[in-house]
C-alpha positions in Angstrom: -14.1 -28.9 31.2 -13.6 -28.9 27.2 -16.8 -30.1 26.1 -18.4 -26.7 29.0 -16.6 -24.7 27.2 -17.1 -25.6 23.6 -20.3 -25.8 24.5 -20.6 -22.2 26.3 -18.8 -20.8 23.1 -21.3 -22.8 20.7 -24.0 -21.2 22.1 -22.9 -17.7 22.6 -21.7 -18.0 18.5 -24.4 -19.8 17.3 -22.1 -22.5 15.4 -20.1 -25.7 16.4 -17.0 -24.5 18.5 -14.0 -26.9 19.3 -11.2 -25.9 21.4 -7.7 -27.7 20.0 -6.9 -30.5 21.8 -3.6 -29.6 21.8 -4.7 -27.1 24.5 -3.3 -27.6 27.6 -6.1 -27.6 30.8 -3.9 -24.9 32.9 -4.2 -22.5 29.8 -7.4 -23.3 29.4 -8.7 -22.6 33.1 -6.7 -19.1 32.7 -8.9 -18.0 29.8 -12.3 -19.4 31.2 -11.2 -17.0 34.7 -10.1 -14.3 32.2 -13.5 -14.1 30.5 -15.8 -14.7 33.6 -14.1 -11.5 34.7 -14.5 -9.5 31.5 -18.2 -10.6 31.6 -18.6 -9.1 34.9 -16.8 -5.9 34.2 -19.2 -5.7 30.7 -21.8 -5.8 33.1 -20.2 -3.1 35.3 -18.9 -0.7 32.5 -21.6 -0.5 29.9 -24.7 -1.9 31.7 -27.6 -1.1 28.7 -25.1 -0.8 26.3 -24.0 -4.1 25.6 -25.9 -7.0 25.0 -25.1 -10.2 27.9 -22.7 -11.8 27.6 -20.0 -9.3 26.5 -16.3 -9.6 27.1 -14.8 -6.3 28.2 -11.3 -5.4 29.0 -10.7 -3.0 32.2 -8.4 -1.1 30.6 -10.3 0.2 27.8 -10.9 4.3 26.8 -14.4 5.2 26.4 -16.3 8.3 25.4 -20.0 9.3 24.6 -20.8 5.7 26.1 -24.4 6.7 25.4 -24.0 6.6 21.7 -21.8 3.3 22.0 -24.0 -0.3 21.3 -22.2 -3.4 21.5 -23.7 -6.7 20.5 -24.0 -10.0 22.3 -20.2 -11.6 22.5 -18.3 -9.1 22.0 -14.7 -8.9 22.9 -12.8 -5.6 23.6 -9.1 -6.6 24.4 -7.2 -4.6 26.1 -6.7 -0.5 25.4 -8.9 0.0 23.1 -10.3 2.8 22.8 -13.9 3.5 21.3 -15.7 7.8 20.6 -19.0 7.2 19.9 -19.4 10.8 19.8 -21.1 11.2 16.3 -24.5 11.7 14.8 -25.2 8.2 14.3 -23.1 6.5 17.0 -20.9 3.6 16.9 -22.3 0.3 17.1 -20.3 -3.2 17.0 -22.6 -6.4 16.0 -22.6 -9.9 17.7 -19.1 -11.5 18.1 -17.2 -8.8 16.8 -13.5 -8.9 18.4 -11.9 -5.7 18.4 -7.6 -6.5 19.1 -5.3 -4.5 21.4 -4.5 -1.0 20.9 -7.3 -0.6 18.4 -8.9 2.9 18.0 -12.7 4.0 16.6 -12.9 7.4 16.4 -16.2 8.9 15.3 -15.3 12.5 15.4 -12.2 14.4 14.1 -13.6 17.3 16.1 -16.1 18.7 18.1 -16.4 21.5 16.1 -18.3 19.3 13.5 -19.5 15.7 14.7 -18.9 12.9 12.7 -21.7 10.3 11.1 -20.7 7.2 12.8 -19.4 3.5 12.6 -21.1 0.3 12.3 -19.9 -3.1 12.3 -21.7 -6.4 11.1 -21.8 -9.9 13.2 -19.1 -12.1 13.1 -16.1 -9.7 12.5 -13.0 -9.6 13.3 -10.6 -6.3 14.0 -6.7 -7.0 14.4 -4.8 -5.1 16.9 -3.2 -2.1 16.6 -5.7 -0.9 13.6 -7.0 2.7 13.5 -10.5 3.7 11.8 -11.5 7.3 11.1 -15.2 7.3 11.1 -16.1 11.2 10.4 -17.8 10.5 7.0 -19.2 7.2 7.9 -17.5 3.5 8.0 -19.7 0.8 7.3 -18.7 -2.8 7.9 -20.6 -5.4 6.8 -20.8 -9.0 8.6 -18.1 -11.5 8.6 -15.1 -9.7 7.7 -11.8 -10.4 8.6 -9.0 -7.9 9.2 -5.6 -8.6 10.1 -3.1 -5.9 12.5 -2.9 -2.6 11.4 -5.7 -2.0 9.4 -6.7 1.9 8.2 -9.8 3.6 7.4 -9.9 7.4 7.0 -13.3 8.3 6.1 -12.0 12.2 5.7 -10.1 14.1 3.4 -9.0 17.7 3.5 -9.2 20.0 1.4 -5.9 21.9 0.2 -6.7 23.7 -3.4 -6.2 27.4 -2.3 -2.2 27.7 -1.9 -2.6 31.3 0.2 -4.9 29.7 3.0 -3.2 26.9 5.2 -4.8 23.4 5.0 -5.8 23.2 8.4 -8.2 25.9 7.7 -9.5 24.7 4.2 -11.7 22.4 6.0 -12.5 18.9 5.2 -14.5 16.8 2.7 -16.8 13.4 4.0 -18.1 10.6 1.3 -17.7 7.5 3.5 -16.4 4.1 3.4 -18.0 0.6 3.2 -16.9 -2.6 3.5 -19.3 -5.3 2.5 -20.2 -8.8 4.0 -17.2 -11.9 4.1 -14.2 -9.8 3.2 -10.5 -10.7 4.0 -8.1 -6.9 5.0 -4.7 -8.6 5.6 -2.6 -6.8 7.6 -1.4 -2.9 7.1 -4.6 -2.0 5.1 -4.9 1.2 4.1 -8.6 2.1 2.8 -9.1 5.9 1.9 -12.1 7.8 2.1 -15.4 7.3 -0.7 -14.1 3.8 -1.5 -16.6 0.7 -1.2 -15.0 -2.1 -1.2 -16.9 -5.1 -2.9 -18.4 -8.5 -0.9 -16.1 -11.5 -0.9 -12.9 -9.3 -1.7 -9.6 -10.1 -0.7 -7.4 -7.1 0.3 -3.6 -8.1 -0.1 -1.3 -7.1 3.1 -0.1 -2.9 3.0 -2.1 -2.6 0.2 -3.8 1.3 -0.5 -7.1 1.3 -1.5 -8.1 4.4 -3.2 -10.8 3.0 -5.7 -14.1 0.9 -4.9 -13.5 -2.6 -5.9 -15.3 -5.0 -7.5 -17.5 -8.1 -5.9 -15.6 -11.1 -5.1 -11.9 -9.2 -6.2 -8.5 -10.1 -5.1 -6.4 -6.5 -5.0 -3.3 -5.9 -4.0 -0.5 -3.1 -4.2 -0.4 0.6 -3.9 -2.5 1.7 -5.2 -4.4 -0.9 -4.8 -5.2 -3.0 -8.2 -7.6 -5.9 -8.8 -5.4 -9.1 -10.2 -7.8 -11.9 -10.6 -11.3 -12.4 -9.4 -12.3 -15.4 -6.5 -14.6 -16.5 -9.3 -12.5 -17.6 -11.9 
């Protein structure tokens, strides 16, 4: 049953897969049941919209499923909720896990629709994390992101002190993420920052600034401390 199922995942990931030894058969068989039946309800649930195989939780929130495109192998654990409603829609790459309780949301309103969310192959998204997508999030392609991770890609605006902020309206620049960066957990990433390729974002740290290629940052604000480089 181990060398089906490394095999199954091999293929579906398009690199060598080995399940731990350690692993014990009964836990095994549960997840193997478990993902036959989030393949089927993929299947069921977003039918054009995702690419086969796709591994989808039943209880999972979903609106403007026509704007939604999901990649092959991707996993949607369990309430999470994705609002493609946005100009550009919201689109998740190949082998993109998204972790419980995680929310995309496109739009802060319908008064004024949002530009959209796009994630690269290969990601990862840890649970309970929260992204904000009005003026645009873009993530690129293997990057890792631990629980509780933050994008607001939105700010408002509050300069006139005899009008109150809700009505002041908002400003969008976007956010981007590039390719084979590590979030640890409790990220917070505020709208117009880019954050470089190869960065590591220390755990709880703010990031307010774009940061450099291949950077190591941590703290709040964020600051860069040494470079992967050298």
């Amino acid at each position: 049953m181990r060398k089906i199922v490394n095999f199954l995942i091999s293929k579906i990931k398009h690199e060598s897969y080995q399940i731990d030894e350690h692993l014990r058969l009964a836990v095994l068989f549960h997840e193997s049941l478990n993902r036959i039946l989030q393949i089927v309800w993929g299947v069921i649930r977003f039918r054009t919209h995702a690419k086969f195989p796709s591994f989808i939780s039943t209880r999972i929130q979903v609106r403007d499923m026509a704007n939604i495109h999901l990649g092959k192998g991707v996993t949607l654990e369990k309430d999470v909720v994705l609002d493609g409603a946005s100009v550009n829609g919201l689109v998740i790459g190949d082998n993109v896990k998204v972790g419980r309780y995680t929310q995309i949301r496109c739009s802060g309103t319908l008064k004024q629709l949002g530009k959209g969310f796009v994630i690269g192959e290969n990601s990862g998204i840890g649970e309970f994390s929260f992204f904000g997508a009005a003026g645009g999030i873009e993530i690129g392609s293997n990057v890792i992101m631990g629980q509780n991770v933050r994008m607001h890609a939105e700010n408002h605006n509050y300069s006139d002190d005899k009008i109150p902020i809700r009505s002041q309206g908002v400003t969008h620049s976007g956010i981007v993420v590039k390719d084979n960066c590590w979030l640890g957990a409790g990220v917070v990433v505020l709208d117009g920052v880019t954050i470089g390729s190869g960065c590591v974002i220390g755990a709880n740290a703010l990031v307010t600034k774009d940061i450099p290629d291949n950077s190591v940052a941590v703290g709040s604000p964020a600051k860069v401390i040494k470079s992967r480089l050298g």
